[in-house]
KEKE-3310 file (N, C-alpha, C; in steps of 0.2 Angstrom, whole numbers, plus 5000, padded with zeros to 4 digits):
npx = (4924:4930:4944:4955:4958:4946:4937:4941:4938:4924:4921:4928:4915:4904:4904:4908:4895:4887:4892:4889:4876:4868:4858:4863:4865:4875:4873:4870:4884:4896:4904:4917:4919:4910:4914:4928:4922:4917:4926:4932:4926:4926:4936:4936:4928:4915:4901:4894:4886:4877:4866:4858:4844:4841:4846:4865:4865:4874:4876:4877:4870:4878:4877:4881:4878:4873:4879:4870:4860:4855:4852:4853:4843:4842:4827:4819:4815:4807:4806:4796:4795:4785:4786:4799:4814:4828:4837:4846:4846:4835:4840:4848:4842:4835:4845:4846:4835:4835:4851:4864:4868:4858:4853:4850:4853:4848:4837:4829:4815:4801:4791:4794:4807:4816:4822:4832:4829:4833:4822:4811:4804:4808:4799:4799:4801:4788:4773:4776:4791:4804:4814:4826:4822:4809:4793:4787:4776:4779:4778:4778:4785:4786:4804:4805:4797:4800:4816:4829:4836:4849:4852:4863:4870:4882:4893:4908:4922:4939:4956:4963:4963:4965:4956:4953:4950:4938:4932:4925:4919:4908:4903:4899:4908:4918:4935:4945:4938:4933:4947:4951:4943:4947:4959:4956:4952:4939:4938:4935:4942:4940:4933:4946:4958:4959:4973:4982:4987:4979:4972:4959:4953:4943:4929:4932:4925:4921:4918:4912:4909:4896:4890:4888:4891:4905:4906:4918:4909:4915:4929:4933:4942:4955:4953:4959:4961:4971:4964:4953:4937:4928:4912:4903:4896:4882:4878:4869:4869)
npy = (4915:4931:4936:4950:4957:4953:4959:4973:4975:4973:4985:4994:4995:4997:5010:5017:5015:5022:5035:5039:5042:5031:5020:5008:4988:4975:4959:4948:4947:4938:4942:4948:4950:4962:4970:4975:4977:4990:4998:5000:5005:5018:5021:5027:5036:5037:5037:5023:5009:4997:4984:4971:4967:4967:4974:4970:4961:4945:4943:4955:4968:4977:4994:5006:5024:5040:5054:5064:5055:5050:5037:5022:5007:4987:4980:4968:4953:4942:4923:4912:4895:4884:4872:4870:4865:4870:4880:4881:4870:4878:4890:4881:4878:4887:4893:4884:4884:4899:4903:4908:4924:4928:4924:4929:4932:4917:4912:4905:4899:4897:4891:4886:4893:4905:4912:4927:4935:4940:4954:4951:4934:4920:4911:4896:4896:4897:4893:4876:4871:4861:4854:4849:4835:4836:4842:4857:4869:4886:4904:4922:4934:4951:4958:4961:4956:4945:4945:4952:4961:4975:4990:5008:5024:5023:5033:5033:5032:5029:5019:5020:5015:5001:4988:4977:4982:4993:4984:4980:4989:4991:4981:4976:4968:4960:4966:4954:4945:4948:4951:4935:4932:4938:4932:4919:4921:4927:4940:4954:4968:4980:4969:4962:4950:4954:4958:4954:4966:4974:4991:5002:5014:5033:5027:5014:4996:4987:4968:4956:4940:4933:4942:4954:4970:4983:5003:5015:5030:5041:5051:5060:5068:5070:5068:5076:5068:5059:5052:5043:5052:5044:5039:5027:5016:5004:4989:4977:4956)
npz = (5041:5035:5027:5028:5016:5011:5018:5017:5002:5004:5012:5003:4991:5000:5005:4992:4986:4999:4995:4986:4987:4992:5002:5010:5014:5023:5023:5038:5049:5057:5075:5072:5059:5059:5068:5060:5047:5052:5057:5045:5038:5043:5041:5032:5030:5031:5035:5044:5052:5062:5067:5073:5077:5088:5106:5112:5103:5094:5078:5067:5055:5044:5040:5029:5026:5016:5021:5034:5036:5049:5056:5050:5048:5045:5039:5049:5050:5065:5064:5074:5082:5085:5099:5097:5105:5103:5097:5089:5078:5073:5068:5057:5049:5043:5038:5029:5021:5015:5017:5023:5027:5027:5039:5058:5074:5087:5099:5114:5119:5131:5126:5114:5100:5093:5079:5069:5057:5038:5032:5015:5022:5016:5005:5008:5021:5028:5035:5038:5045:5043:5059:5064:5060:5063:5060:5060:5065:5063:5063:5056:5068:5078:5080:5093:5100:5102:5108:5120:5128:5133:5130:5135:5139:5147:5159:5166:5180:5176:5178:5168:5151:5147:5140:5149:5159:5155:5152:5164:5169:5160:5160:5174:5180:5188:5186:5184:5181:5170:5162:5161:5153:5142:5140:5136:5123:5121:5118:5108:5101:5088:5080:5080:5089:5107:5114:5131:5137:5130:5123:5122:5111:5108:5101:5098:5096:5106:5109:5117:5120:5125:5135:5128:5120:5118:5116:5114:5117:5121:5127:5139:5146:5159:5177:5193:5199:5189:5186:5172:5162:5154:5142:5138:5126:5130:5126:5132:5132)
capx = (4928:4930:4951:4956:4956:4938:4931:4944:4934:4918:4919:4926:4910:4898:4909:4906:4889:4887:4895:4882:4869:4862:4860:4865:4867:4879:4868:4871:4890:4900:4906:4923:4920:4906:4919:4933:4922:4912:4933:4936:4922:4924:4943:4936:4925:4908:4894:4890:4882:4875:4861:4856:4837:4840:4853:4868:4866:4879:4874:4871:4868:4881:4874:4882:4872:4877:4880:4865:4857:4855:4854:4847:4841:4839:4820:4820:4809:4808:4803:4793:4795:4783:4786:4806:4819:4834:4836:4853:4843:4830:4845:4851:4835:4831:4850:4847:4830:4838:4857:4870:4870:4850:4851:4854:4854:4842:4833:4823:4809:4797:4787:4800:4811:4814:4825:4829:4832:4833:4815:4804:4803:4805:4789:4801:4799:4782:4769:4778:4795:4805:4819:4830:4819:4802:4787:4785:4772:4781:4775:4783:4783:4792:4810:4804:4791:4806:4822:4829:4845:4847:4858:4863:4875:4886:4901:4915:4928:4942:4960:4968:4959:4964:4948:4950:4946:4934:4924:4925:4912:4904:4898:4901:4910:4928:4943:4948:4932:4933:4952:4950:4939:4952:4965:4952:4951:4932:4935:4938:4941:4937:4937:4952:4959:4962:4977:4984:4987:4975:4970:4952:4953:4937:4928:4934:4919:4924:4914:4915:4905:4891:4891:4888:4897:4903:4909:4919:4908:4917:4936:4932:4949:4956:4952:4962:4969:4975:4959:4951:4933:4925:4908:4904:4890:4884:4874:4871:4866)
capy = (4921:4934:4937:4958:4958:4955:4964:4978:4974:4977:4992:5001:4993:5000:5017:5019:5016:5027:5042:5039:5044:5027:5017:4999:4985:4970:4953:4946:4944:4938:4950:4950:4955:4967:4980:4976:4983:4996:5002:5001:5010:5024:5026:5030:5043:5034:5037:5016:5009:4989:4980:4962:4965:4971:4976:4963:4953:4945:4943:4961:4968:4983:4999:5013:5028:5046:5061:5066:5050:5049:5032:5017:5000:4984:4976:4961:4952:4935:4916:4908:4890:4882:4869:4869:4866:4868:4886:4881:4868:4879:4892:4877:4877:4896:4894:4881:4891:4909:4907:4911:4930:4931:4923:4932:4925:4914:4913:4899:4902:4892:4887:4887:4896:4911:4916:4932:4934:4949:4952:4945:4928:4916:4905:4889:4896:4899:4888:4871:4869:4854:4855:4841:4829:4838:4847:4861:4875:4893:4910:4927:4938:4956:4955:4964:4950:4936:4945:4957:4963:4982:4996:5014:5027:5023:5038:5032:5035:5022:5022:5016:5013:4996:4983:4971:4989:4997:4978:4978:4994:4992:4976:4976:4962:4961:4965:4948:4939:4950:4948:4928:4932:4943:4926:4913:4924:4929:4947:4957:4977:4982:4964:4958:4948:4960:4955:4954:4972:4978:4994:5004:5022:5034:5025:5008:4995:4979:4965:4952:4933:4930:4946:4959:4973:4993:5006:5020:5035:5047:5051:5069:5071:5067:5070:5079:5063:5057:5045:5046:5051:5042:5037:5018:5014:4997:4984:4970:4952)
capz = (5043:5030:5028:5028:5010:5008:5020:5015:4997:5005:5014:4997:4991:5002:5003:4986:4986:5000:4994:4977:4988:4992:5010:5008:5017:5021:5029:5044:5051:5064:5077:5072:5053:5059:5071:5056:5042:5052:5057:5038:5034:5047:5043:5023:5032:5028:5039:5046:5060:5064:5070:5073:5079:5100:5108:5110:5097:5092:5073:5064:5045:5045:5034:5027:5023:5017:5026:5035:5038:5055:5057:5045:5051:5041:5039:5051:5056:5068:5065:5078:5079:5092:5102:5097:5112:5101:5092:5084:5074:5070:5065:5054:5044:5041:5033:5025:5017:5016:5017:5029:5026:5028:5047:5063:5082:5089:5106:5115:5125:5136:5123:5107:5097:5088:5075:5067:5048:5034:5027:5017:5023:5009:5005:5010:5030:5029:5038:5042:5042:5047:5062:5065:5059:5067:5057:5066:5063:5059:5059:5058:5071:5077:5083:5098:5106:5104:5108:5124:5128:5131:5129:5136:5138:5155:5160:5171:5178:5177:5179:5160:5145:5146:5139:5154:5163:5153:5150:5170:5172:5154:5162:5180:5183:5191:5181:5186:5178:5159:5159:5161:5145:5137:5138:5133:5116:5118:5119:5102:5099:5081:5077:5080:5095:5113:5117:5138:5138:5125:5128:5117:5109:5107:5094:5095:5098:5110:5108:5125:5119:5133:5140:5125:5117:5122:5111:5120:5114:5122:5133:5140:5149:5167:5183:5197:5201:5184:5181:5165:5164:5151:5142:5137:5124:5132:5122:5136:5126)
cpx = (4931:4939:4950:4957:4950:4936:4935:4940:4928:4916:4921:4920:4905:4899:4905:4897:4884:4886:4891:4877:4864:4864:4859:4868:4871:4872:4874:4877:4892:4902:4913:4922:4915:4910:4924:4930:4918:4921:4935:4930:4922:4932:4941:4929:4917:4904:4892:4890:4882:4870:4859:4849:4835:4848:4857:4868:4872:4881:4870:4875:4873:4877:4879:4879:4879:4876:4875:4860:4857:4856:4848:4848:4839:4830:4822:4818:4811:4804:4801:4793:4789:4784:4795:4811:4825:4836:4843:4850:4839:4836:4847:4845:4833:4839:4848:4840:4833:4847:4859:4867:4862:4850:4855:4856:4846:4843:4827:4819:4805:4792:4788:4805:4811:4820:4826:4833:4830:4824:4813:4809:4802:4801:4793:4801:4793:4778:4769:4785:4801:4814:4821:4826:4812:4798:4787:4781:4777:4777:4780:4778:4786:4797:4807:4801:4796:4813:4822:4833:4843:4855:4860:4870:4878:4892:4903:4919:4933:4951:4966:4960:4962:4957:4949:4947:4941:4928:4923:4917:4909:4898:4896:4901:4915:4932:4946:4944:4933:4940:4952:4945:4942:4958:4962:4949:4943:4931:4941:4939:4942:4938:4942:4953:4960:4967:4979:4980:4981:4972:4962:4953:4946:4934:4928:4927:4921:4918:4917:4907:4901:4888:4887:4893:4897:4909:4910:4915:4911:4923:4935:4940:4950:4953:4957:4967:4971:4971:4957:4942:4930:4914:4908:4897:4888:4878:4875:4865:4860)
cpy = (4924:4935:4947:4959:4959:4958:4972:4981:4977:4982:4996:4998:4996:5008:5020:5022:5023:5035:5044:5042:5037:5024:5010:4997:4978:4963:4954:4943:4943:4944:4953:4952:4960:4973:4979:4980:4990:4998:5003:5007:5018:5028:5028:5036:5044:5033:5028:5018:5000:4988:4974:4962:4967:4969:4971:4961:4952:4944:4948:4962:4976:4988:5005:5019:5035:5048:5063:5060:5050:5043:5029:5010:4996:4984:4969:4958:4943:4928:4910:4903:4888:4877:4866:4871:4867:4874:4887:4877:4872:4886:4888:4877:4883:4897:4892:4884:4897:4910:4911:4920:4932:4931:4926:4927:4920:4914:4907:4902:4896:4887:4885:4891:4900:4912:4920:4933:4943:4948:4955:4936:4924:4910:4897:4891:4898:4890:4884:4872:4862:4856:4851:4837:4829:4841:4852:4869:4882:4898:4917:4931:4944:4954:4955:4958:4946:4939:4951:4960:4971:4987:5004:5016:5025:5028:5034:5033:5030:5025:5022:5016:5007:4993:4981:4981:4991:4991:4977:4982:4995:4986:4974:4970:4963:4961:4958:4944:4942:4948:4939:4928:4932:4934:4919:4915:4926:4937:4950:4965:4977:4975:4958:4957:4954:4953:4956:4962:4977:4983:4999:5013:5024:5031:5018:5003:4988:4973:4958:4949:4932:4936:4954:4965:4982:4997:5014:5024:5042:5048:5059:5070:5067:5072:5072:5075:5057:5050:5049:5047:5051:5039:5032:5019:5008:4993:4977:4966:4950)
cpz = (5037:5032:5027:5021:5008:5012:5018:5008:4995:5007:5007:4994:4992:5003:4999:4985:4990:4996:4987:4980:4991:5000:5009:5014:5018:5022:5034:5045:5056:5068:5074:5067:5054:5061:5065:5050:5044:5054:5050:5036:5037:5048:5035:5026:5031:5035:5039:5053:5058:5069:5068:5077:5085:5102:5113:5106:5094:5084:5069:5058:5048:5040:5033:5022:5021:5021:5027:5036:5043:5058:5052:5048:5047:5041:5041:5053:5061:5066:5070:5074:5086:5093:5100:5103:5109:5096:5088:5078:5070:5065:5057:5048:5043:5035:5028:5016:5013:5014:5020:5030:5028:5036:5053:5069:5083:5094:5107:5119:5129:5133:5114:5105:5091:5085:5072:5059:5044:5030:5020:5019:5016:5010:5007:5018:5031:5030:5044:5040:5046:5050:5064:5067:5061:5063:5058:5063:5064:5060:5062:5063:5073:5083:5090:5105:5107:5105:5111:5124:5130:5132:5134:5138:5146:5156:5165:5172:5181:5178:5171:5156:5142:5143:5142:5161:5162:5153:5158:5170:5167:5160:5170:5184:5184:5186:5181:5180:5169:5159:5158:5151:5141:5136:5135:5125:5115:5119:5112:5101:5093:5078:5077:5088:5099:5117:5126:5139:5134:5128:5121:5117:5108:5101:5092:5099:5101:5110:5114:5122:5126:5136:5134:5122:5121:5116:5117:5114:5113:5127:5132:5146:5157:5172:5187:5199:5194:5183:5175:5167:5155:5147:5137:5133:5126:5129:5126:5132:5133)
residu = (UNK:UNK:UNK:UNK:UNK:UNK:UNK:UNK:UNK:UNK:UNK:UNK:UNK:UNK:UNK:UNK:UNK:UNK:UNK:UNK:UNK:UNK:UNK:UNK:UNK:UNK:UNK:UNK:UNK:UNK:UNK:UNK:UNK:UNK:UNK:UNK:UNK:UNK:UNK:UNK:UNK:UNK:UNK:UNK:UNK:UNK:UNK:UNK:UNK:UNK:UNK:UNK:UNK:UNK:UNK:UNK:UNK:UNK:UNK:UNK:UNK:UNK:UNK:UNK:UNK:UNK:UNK:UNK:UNK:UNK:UNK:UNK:UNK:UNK:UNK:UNK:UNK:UNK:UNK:UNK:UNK:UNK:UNK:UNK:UNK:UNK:UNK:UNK:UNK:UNK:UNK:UNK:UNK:UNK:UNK:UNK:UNK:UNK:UNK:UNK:UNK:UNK:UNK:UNK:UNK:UNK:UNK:UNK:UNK:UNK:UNK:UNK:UNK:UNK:UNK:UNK:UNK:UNK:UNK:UNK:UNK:UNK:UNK:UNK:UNK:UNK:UNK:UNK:UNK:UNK:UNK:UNK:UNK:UNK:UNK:UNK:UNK:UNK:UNK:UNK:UNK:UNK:UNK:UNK:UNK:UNK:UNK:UNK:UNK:UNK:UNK:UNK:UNK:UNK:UNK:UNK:UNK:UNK:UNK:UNK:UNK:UNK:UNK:UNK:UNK:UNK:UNK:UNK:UNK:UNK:UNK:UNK:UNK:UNK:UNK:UNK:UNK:UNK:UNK:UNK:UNK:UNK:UNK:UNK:UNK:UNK:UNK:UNK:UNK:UNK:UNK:UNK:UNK:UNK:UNK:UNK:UNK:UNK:UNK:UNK:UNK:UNK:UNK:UNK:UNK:UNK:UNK:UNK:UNK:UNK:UNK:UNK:UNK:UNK:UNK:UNK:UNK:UNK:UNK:UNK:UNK:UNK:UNK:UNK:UNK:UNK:UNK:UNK:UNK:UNK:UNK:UNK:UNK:UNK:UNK:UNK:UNK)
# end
């Protein structure tokens, strides 16, 4: 966990660079320092974004471009392991090759596991690599074949801009079931803890452990009867 100085550090960091004209990127961070420096970077007026390989994920590469970039996306690709039942393991050995900052999530499947990293692939994951204590043959593949999730724009209309509200219809689970989340501390907005009441501005991006993340895109006014009528970006994991 990065402390509010350093990621305060790295956003003038990537700012700068920015604003030089260049499109940089961080590695692979937690959720909570990704919504704290894409907020730091978007209260210094810098064009960022983030991505972790498919939509959900909960480990992405932040970037900040200049003005008129439309959007930039690391180069990432996946490590198929076959016949691996344990994709925390296999995690633990792409680290241990690459370092932290290189590895994203991982994913099992039916017939192994995949995880996803910044690329090139360094020559120490290529072939065989050994996973708690196993051999196991290796090969890159696109993020696309080994990881799901999906995303899209949702409008609602709700009564507050509450987060146990707003994660109720991003995700369409009971107000009952997201708050429960919201006190068990797995639900963050820009980052940082949502506390009871915690409520989400245009712009602020909620990230909810299990479940994926939503970003209000848009608060277009109320309705007739004093709802709000909102649009949700929604990234289910």
């Amino acid at each position: 966990m990065k402390s509010a100085a350093e990621i305060d550090k790295l956003a003038t960091e990537l700012a700068a660079q920015a604003a030089g004209g260049r499109v940089v990127f961080s590695g692979f961070l937690e959720p909570d320092v990704t919504d704290a420096l894409l907020a730091a970077l978007r209260r210094r007026g810098t064009h960022a974004g983030a991505w972790g390989g498919y939509a959900g994920a909960r480990r992405r590469v932040v970037y900040a471009a200049p003005d008129g970039v439309p959007e930039a996306t690391p180069r990432l690709v996946a490590l198929y392991a076959e016949g691996c039942s344990d994709p925390e393991a296999l995690r633990a050995a792409a680290r241990a090759a690459a370092g932290d900052a290189a590895v994203g999530d991982a994913t099992t499947h039916a017939d192994g596991a995949s995880v996803l990293l910044l690329a090139p692939l360094p020559t120490a994951l290529s072939g065989t690599v050994r996973v708690a204590g196993a051999q196991l043959r290796v090969e890159e593949v696109p993020p696309g074949l080994a990881f799901g999730g999906s995303e899209k724009l949702q409008p609602a209309v709700v009564p507050s801009l509450r987060v146990d509200v707003l994660g109720a219809r991003a995700f369409k689970v009971s107000r009952a079931y997201f708050a429960k989340g919201v006190e068990a501390g797995r639900v963050s907005v820009n980052g940082k803890p949502a506390g009871k009441s915690a409520s989400a501005a245009e712009g602020d991006e909620v990230f909810a452990a299990g479940l994926g993340r939503f970003r209000v895109a848009k608060v277009e006014g109320e309705t007739r009867r004093g709802n709000l009528r909102v649009t949700l970006h929604v990234e289910r994991a």
